[in-house]
Each structure stands twice: as structure tokens, then as C-alpha cells.
C-alpha positions as CSV (number, residue, x, y, z in Angstrom):
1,X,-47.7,35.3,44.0
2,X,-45.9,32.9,41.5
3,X,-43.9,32.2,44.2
4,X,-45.8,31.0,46.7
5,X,-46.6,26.8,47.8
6,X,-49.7,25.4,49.5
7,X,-49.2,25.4,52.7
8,X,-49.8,21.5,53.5
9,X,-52.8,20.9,56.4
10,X,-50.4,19.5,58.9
11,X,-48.9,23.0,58.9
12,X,-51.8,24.8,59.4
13,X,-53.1,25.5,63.2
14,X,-55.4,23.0,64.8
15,X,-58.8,25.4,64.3
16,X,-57.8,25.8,60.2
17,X,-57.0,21.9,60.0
18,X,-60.5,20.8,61.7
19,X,-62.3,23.8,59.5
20,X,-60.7,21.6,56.0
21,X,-61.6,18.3,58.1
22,X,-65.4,19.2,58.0
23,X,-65.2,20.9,54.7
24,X,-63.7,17.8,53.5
25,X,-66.7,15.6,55.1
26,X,-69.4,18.3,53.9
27,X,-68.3,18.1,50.3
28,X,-68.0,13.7,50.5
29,X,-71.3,13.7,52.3
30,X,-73.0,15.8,48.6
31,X,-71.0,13.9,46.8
32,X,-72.0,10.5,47.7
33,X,-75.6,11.9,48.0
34,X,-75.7,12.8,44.5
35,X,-74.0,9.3,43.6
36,X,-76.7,7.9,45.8
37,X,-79.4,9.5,44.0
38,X,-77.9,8.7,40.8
39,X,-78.0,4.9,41.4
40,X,-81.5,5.6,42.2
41,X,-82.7,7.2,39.5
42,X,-80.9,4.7,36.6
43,X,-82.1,1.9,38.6
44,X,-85.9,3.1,37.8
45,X,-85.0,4.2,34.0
46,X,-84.6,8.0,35.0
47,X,-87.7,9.4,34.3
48,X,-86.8,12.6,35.4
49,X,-83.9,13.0,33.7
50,X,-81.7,13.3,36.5
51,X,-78.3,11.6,35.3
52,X,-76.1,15.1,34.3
53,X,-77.2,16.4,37.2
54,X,-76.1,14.1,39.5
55,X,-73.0,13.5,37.6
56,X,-72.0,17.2,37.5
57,X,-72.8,17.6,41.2
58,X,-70.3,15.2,42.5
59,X,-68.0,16.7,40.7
60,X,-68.5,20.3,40.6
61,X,-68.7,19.9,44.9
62,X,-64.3,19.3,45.3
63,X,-64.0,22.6,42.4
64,X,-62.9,24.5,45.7
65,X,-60.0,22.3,46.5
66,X,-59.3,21.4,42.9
67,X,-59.0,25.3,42.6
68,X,-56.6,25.5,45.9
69,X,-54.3,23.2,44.3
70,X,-54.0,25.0,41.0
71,X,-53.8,28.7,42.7
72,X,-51.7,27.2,45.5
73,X,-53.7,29.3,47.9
74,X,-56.1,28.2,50.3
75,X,-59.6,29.8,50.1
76,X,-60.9,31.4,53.7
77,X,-63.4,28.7,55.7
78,X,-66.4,31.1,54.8
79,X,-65.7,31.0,51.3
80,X,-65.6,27.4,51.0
81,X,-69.4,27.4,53.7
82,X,-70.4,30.1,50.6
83,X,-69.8,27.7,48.1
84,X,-71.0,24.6,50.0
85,X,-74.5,26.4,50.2
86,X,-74.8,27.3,46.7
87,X,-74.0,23.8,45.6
88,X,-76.4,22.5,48.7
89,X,-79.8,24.7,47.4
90,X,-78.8,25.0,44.2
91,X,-77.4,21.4,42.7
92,X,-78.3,19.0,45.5
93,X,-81.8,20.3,46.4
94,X,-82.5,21.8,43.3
95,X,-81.8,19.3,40.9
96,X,-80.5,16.1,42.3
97,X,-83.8,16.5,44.5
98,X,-85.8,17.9,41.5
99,X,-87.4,20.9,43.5
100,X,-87.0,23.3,41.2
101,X,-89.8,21.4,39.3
102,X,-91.7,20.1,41.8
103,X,-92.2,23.8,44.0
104,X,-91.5,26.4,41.2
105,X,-90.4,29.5,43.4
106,X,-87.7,27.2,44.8
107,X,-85.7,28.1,41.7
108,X,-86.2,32.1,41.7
109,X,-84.9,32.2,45.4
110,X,-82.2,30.3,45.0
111,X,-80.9,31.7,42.2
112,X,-81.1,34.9,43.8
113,X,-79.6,33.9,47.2
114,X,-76.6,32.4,44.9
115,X,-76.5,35.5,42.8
116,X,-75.5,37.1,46.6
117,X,-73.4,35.0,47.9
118,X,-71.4,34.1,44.5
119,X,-70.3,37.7,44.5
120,X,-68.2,36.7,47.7
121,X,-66.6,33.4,46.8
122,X,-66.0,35.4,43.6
123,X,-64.4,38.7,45.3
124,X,-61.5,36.2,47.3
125,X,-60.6,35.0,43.9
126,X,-60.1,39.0,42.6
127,X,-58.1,39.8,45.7
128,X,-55.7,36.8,45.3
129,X,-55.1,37.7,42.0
130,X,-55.1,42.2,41.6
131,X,-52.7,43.3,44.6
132,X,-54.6,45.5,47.0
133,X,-57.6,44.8,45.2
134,X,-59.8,46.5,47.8
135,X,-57.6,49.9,47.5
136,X,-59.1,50.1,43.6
137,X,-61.4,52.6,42.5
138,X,-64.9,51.3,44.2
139,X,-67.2,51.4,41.4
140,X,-64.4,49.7,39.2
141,X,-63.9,47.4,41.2
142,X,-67.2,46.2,41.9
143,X,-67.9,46.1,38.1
144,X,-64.7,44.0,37.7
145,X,-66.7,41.0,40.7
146,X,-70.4,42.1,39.1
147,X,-69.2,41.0,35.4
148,X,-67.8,37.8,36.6
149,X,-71.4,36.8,38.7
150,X,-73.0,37.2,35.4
151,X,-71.0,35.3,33.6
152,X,-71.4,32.3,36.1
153,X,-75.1,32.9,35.1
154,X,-74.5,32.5,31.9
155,X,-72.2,29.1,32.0
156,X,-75.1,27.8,34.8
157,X,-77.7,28.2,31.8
158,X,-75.2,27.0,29.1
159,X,-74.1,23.9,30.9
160,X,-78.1,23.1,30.9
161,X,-78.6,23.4,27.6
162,X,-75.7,21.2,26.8
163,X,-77.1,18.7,29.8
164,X,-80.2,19.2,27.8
165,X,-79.1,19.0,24.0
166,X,-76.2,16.3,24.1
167,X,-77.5,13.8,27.0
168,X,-81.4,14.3,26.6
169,X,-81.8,16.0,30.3
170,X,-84.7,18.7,31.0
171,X,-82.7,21.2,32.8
172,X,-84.4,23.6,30.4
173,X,-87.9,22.6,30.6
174,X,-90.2,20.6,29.4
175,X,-92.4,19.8,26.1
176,X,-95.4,17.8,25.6
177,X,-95.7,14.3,24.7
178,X,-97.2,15.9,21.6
179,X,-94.2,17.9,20.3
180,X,-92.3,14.7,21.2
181,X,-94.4,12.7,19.4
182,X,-93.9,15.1,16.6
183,X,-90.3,15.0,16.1
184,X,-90.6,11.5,16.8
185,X,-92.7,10.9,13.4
186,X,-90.1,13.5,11.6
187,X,-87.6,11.0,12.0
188,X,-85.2,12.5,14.8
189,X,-83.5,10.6,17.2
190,X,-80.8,11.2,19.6
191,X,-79.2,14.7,19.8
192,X,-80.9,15.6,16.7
193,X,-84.7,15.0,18.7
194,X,-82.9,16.8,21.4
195,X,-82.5,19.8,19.9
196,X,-85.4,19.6,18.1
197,X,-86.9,19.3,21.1
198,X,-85.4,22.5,22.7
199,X,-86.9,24.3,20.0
200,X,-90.0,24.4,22.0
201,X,-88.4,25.1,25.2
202,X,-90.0,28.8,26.2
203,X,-86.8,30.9,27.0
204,X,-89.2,32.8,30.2
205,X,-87.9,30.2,32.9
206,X,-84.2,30.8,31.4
207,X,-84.4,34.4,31.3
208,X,-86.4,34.8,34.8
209,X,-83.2,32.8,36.3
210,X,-81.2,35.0,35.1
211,X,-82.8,38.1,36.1
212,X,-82.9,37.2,39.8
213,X,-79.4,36.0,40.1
214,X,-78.4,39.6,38.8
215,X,-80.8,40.8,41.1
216,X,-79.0,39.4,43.8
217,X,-75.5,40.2,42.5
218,X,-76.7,43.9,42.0
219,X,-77.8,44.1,46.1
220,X,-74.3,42.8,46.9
221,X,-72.8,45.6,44.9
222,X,-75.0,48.4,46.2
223,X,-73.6,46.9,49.6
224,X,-70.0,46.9,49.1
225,X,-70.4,50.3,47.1
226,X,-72.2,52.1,50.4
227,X,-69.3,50.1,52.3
228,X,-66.7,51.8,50.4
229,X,-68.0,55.1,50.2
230,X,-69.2,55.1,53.8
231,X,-65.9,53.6,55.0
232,X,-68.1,52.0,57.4
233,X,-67.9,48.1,58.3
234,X,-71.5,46.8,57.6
235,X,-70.3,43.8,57.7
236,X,-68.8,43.9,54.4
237,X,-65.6,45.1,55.4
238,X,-65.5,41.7,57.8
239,X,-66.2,39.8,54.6
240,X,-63.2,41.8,52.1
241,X,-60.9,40.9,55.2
242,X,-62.0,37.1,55.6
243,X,-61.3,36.9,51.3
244,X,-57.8,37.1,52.4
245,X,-58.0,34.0,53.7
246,X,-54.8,35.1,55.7
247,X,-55.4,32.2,58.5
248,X,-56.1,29.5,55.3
249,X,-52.5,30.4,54.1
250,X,-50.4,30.9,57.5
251,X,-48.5,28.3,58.7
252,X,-48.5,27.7,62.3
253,X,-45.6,28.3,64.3
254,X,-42.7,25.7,64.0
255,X,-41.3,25.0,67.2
256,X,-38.1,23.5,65.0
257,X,-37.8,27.2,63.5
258,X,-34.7,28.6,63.5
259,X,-34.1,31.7,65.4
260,X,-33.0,33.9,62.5
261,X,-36.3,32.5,60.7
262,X,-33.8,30.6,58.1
263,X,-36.6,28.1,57.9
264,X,-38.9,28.2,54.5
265,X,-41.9,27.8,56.7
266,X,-40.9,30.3,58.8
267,X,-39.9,33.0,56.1
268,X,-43.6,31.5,54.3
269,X,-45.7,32.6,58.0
270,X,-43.8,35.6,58.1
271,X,-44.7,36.9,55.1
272,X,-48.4,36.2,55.3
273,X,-48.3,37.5,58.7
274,X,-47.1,40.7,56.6
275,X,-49.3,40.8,54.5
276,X,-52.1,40.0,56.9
277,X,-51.3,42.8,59.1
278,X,-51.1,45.5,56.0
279,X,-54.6,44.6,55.1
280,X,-55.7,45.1,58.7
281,X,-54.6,48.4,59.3
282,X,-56.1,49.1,55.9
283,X,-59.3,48.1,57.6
284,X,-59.0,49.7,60.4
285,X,-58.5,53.2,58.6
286,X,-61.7,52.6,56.9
């Protein structure tokens, strides 16, 4: 693993090149939304509190490639669609858009949609780093992917109440003009009055989040759980094989390869092909 180099896109085959084209165009096209609406909402005086959010969402969107680059491995073209989708219903719609606030069970479902699908972004991150990650002891291993979900619960709902206490944001909730009026005459101001003011933040919507993401992290595991024991697909064993990302991290054929497969590229495919092909007939045995 130490050892191997992202494989540059002009190496890859024509289908994984276009799949990073659009990926690339998907994650500019939130991006500059979320830039967009940030304009927007400074230009009126951001009443809604809407600056972090914005911020943060342009550049939590390029995390995936960021993460390539560090892990020099490619994640699969469903992984990064995974990803996109949380970041699309939860940051852009959510709060870029402000929907969580303005239709209230917006929030619960799609915190427990992303409590779902995190759990599969998250398991291609365990099989790139624990060899033969899917060979482990099932209810270990699903522990190992359910304690990570929750603690990208918990960093969602800290990150807020940093938004919240050090830039004045509401990703926490609201108080009355009252209460603000309040700290106001106690002499507060800045982050002082903004954590004075979460003091009367109730914890319910915090907690309620929270809840359903687990929720939804617990129904993947029961999934991959009746997967494993069953040794039946489901579907599930399609989505341990696609965490591979074998065809993300293959390069194509070389034509200028040399015939004893003295070229780096070549020894590089060959030994994702390798590795490709143990996992399948691992798969197929299930």
C-alpha cells in the first residue's frame, strides 16, 4: 500500500476518465452554487446566517479528490455519486438552501438517508486500509464501519456548534429576540453573546439528528451482517466489491508496454488486476 502512485487520468480507460470528468463538473457545479448563494446572502446582510455554510460547502465538496491525493488511491465512481448526494441533500439543500428550517422533516430524512449511505463511502476507506477487510469476522467488522458513521455524526454536530459559537451562525437553532435582547443588556458581544446565546439552544433537534443518522447506519449494518452470514449477494456484496475501486486504480493497457511487462504501468495494472481478481473469486464463493 505504501508503495503504490495515483494512477494519473490519462492512464485510466476512457469510461473511468469521463466518470472523473462529470464528477469533476458535479462537485464545481455545488461549489459555485454555494459561492453563488453566498454572494447572495452577504449582499442582503445574511439574515439567515448562511455564511459558514456556504463557506464549508465549497470546500468540503473536492474532500473526495483531496482524499485521493493523500491515499494515492482512487475512490470507485459510486463512492464519489455516494458522497455527491450527501453533500447535495445534506449541505447544498439543507443549509445553503435553508430547508432544514424552512420544512422541518427535511432534516430527519436526510440525516438518515446520509446515515445509510455514509456507511458505504466509509466501508471503501476500511478496505483500502485492513487487507482483506471483507474476510474479517462480520460483526467485527461492521462495528469497526458503524463506529466511524457515528463519529461523522458527531463532527457534523460539532462543526455546527463551532459555526454557531465562533462566527454567530444558527446551525443549532434558534432563540428569541427576547433572550437576545437579554444577553444583549448583560453586556455580551461577539463570541461571548454567542455562546451565551447557545445556552438556550434546546439539545432535542441535536440529539433527534443524531438518532436518525444512527438509525440509518444501524439498517446498513443489519444489511451487510444478513449479507455475510447468508453469503448471499443482496446487493451488498456488489457494493463491498465496487469499494475496491479496482477499475478507479487500473491503468489501461499501454500499447508502448513492453512484452516482459518491464514497464511501471504495466507491473502497476498487473497487480491491481491481481488483486482485482482475488477479491472476485472471494465473491463468487460467497
Amino acid at each position: 500500500m505504501n508503495n503504490r502512485k495515483l494512477i494519473k487520468i490519462k492512464d485510466l480507460a476512457p469510461k473511468q476518465r469521463r466518470q472523473i470528468f462529470f464528477l469533476s463538473a458535479l462537485y464545481g457545479a455545488m461549489c459555485l452554487i454555494s459561492i453563488g448563494m453566498l454572494i447572495y446572502y452577504r449582499a442582503i446582510g445574511d439574515p439567515y446566517k448562511r455564511t459558514a455554510n456556504c463557506v464549508n460547502t465549497a470546500l468540503a465538496v473536492w474532500l473526495p479528490f483531496v482524499a485521493e491525493r493523500l491515499l494515492k488511491h482512487r475512490f470507485s465512481f459510486v463512492q464519489h455519486l455516494v458522497y455527491a448526494f450527501i453533500m447535495l441533500t445534506s449541505c447544498v439543500i439543507g443549509s445553503v438552501f435553508y430547508v432544514f428550517e424552512i420544512w422541518a422533516p427535511y432534516d430527519k430524512l436526510a440525516h438518515g438517508t446520509s446515515g445509510y449511505l455514509i456507511m458505504i463511502f466509509i466501508l471503501g476507506i476500511f478496505v483500502y486500509f485492513v487487507k482483506d477487510f471483507d474476510k474479517i469476522n462480520a460483526p467485527v467488522s461492521i462495528m469497526m464501519i458503524f463506529a466511524f458513521s457515528l463519529g461523522t455524526a458527531c463532527a457534523w454536530e460539532v462543526i455546527e456548534f463551532l459555526f454557531d459559537w465562533l462566527l454567530g451562525q444558527n446551525g443549532q437553532g434558534y432563540v428569541s429576540e427576547e433572550i437576545l435582547q437579554k444577553i444583549a443588556e448583560q453586556g455580551y458581544s461577539g463570541i461571548r453573546a454567542n455562546f451565551e446565546k447557545l445556552k438556550y439552544v434546546g439539545v432535542l433537534d441535536t440529539d433527534t439528528d443524531m438518532a436518525v443518522h444512527t438509525l440509518g447506519s444501524l439498517i446498513f449494518s443489519i444489511h451487510y451482517l444478513i449479507h455475510r452470514l447468508s453469503r448471499r449477494n443482496l446487493l451488498m456484496g456488489t457494493i463491498i466489491k465496487d469499494a475496491y475501486a479496482t477499475e478507479m486504480n487500473t491503468a489501461a493497457i499501454q500499447t508502448g508496454c513492453s512484452e516482459n511487462g518491464t514497464d511501471s504501468r504495466c507491473r502497476a495494472a498487473e497487480s491491481n488486476e491481481t488483486e482485482a481478481q482475488k477479491h472476485d473469486r472471494h465473491t463468487t464463493k460467497q
